[in-house]
N, C-alpha and C positions, 0 to 999 in steps of 0.2 A: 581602422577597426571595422571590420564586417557587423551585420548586426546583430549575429545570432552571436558574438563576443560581446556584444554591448547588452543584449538583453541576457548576460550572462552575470552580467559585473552588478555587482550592489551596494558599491561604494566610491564617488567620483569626488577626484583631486583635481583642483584646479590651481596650475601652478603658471608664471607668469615666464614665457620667452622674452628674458629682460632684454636683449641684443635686436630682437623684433621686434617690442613692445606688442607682442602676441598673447592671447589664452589660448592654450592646450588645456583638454580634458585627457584624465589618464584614467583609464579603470582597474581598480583590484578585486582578486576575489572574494566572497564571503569569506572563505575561510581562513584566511592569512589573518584577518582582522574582524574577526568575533570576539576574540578571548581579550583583546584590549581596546576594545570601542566601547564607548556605553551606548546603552539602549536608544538612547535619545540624540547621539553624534550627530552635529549636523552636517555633513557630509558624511556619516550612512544614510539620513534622512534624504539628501538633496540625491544621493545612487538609486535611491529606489523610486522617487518622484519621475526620475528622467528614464526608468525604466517601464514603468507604466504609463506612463505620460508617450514613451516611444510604442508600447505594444497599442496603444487607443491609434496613433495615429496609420499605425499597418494594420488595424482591422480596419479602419473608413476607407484606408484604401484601398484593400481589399473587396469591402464592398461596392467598389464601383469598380472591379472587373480588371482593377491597374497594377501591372507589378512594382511592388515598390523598391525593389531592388534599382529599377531603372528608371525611377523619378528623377527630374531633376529641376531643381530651386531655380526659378526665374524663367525655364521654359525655352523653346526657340526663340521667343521674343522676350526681352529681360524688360524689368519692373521698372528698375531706377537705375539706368546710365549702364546697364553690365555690372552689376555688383558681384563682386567674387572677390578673396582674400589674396593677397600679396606674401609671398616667402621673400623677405628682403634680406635674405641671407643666402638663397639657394644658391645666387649670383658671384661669389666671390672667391673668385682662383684660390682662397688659401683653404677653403673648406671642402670636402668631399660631396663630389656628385654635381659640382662645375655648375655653370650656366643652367634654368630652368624658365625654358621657353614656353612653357605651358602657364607659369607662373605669372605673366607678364611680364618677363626680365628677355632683353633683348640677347643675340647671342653672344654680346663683350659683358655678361653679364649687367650691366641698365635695366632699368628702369626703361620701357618704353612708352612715351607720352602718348603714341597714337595708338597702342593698346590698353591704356590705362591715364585716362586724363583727367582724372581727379582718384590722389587717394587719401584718404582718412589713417591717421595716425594718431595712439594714444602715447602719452612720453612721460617720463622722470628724470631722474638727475643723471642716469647712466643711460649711455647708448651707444652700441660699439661703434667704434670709430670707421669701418669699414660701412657701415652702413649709415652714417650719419654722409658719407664722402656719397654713396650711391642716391642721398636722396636731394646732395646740393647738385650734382651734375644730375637727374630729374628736372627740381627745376629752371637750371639754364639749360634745359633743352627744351622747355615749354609745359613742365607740367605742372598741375594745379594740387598745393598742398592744404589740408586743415590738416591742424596740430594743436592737440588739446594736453596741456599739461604741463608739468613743468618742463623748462628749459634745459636741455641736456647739456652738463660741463664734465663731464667724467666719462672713459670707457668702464668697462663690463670688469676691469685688473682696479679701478679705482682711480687712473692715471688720469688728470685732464684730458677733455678731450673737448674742444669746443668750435668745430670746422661748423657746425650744422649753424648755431647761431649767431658764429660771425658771420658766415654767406647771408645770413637776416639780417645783418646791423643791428644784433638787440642786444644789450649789457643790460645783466640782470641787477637788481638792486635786494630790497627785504623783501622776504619773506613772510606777510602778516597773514594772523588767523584769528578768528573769533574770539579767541580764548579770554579770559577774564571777564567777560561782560562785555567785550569792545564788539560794536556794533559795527560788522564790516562788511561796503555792500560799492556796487558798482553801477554809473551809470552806462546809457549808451549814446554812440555818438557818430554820424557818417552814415554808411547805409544801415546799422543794424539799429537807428531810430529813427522812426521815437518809438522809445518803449520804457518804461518804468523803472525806476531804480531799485533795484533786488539786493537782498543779502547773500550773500556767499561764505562759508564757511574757511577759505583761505585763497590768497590772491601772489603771486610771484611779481613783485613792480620792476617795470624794463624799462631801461630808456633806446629810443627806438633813435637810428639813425638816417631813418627814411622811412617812406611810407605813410600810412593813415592810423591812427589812434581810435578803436572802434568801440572799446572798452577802457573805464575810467575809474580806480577805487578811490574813493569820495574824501577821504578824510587828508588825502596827496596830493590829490589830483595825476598822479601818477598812474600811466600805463600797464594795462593789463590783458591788452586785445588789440591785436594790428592786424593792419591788411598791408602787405608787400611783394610789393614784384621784385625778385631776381633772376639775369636774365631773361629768358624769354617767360618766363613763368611767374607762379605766384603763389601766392602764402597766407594762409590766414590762421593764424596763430593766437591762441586765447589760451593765456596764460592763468588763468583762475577759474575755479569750480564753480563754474557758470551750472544752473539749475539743468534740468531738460525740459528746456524751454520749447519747443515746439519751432513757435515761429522766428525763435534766432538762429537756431542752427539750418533752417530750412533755409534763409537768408544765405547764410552764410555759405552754403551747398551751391547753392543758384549763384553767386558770385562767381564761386571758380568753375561754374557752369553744370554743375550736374541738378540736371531737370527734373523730377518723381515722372516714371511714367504713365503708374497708375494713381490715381484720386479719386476721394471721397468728398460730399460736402457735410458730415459726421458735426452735430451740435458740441460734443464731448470731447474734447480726450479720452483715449482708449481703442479707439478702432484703427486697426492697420491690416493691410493687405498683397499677400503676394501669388504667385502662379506655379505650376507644374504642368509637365507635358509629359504625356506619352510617344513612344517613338515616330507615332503616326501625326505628332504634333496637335493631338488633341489636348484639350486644357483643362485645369480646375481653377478656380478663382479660389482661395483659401481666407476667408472673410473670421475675422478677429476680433471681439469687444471684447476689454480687459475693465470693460467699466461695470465696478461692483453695484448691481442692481438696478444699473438701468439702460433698458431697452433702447436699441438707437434704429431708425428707418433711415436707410443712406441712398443716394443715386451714383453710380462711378463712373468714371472715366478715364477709355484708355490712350494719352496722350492727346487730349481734349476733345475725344469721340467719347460720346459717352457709350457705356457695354449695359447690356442685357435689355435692350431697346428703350433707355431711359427709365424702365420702370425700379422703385425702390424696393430696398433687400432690408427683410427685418433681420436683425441680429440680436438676440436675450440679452440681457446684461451679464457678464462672464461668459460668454458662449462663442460657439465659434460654426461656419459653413463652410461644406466643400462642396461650390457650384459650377457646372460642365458650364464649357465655352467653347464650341466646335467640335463638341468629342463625339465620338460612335460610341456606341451601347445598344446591347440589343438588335442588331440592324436598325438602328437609325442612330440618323444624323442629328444628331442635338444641336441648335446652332446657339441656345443659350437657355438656361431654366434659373429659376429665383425658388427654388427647390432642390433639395438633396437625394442624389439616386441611393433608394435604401436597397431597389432587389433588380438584378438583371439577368432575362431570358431570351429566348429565341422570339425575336417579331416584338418583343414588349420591355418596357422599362416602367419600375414602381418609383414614385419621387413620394419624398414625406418631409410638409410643408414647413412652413418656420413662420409663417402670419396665419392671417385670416382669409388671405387669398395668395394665390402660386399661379405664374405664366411658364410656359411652357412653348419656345417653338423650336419647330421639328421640320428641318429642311423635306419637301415634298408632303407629300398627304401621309395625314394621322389621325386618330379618334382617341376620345376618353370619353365617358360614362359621367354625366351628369357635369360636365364642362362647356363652361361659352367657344364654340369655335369660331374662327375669323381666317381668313388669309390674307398676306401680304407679299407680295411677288411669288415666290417661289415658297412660300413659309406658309405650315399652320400653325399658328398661335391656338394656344386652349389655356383656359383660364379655369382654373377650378378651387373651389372653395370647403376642401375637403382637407383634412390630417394627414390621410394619402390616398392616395389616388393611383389608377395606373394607365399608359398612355401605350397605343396599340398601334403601329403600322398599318401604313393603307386604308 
């Protein structure tokens, strides 16, 4: 969907590629579904959020001179590991439109490990069979699986189908949940502890026929979380509605090797961070706190260099920044600001701050109006202690 179709639509369906265990958004238009939505629909509600919430984000970037038609998520240089989404169906002779090498599916339709060597999948009890075969030959070709959900025994027709979790040696057992009062919770065990014993609201118990037991629900003792190699590859498989726990799935990511490439050392939960680039490979750092009211000062790092020469980036509580990282503006070369470009002109760029103080360096000579200057190699650093301020060429 283009976006002038998107900021068109004002009612978004989200419906479930059971065969992919994918989300698709689909949009329709107001007027098919006016006369039978109530005022209140939450999905008219959630079509208009995403429409506004999409127009904020093409005027910021707009205001910083970028077309955002030709942004793209993650940048020349990607965030964490090359993140991008998998079509694990594009791949398979019996569907239309054959092999999708763009996709990271090789051209026999695979899964290719060395373009995709970790991927994340969400599952239920259906999963077509053609794709369940594509992700055990995955991984005995070497690649690295998390698999959150239940264990797939059934195709997409309702027929058994259970190639994906025999290739795991897991035989699934009950199926327990919360319900009645039963207090149901798991510990952890192997690499994903020590960490505290949590509740979960439903757990899938497997007996595992190899492998690690990394997850335990408490009143069984029984499995609910493996780590497995098959083949040349691996598996990590968590079978219960583990929290978003932060630090276990980050665990769990780092096993099958995918690294974060950018970090924060953030007090809270709440703040995450990813990049865009313009053609010329200039950057935006797109800084996020989803923490309701309160204000976090963070330092980042890109792949354990730290960015914007160490110094810390205020972020509001609910609030968010989009700060340059080597971009041009203006005739000059930004090489990093802890400031937001609100205005850009010929020789000059306006930045409008987010603390009490804003750094500012700018490859070759620059000036601002009531700012500390400094140089370092090649760079003028300016420090200014203003709302905004604006920094001048030469």
């Amino acid at each position: 969907m283009d976006r002038r179709s998107f900021l068109n639509a004002t009612a978004v369906t989200a419906v479930t590629a059971g065969a992919a265990g994918a989300l698709a958004l689909g949009a329709t238009p107001a007027r098919a579904n006016a006369r039978r939505r109530p005022a209140q629909d939450p999905e008219a509600l959630l079509g208009r959020w995403f429409a506004d919430t999409y127009r904020s984000l093409e005027a910021m970037v707009a205001d910083s001179g970028l077309p955002a038609d030709n942004i793209r998520l993650g940048g020349d240089r990607p965030v964490l590991s090359e993140n991008r989404s998998v079509n694990l169906q594009a791949g398979d002779p019996d569907r239309a439109g054959g092999p999708d090498r763009a996709g990271g599916l090789d051209p026999a339709g695979d899964l290719d490990p060395a373009r995709t060597p970790v991927l994340a999948l969400a599952t239920g009890e259906y999963l077509d069979t053609a794709v369940q075969r594509r992700l055990v030959r995955y991984l005995e070709a070497g690649g690295r699986l998390l698999l959150s959900g239940l264990l797939p025994g059934k195709d997409m027709a309702g027929r058994p189908s259970t190639e994906l979790r025999d290739a795991l040696g897991l035989k699934p057992g009950r199926t327990l949940t919360d319900a009645n009062r039963f207090s149901l919770s798991v510990t952890a065990h192997g690499w994903a502890a020590p960490r505290a014993e949590i509740r979960v609201p439903k757990a899938q118990l497997c007996t595992a026929s190899r492998g690690e037991v990394v997850l335990r629900e408490v009143s069984t003792g029984d499995g609910c979380g493996f780590d497995i190699w098959v083949g040349k590859g691996r598996a990590v498989v968590v079978t219960n509605a583990y929290r978003c726990d932060l630090g276990f799935w980050t665990a769990a990511l780092r096993e099958l090797g995918a690294v974060p490439g950018i970090t924060h050392d953030a007090r809270l939960p709440g703040v995450f961070l990813l990049t865009t680039a313009d053609p010329a490979g200039g950057r935006l750092l797109h800084a996020f706190n989803i923490s309701s009211g309160y204000a976090q000062d963070v330092t980042v790092a890109e792949r354990g260099k730290p960015l914007f020469g160490g110094e810390r980036l205020h972020l509001p509580g609910r609030g968010a920044a989009m700060l340059p990282l080597g971009l041009d503006a203006g005739g000059l070369r930004i090489a990093y600001a802890t400031a937001e470009i609100s205005a850009v002109a010929d020789g000059r760029v306006t930045f409008r701050a987010l603390g009490d103080e804003a750094v500012v360096a700018v490859e070759g000579r620059a000036r601002c109006a009531g700012a500390k200057v400094s140089v370092e190699g090649t760079r003028t650093l300016l420090r200014a202690r203003r709302a905004e301020f604006t920094v001048h060429r030469g």
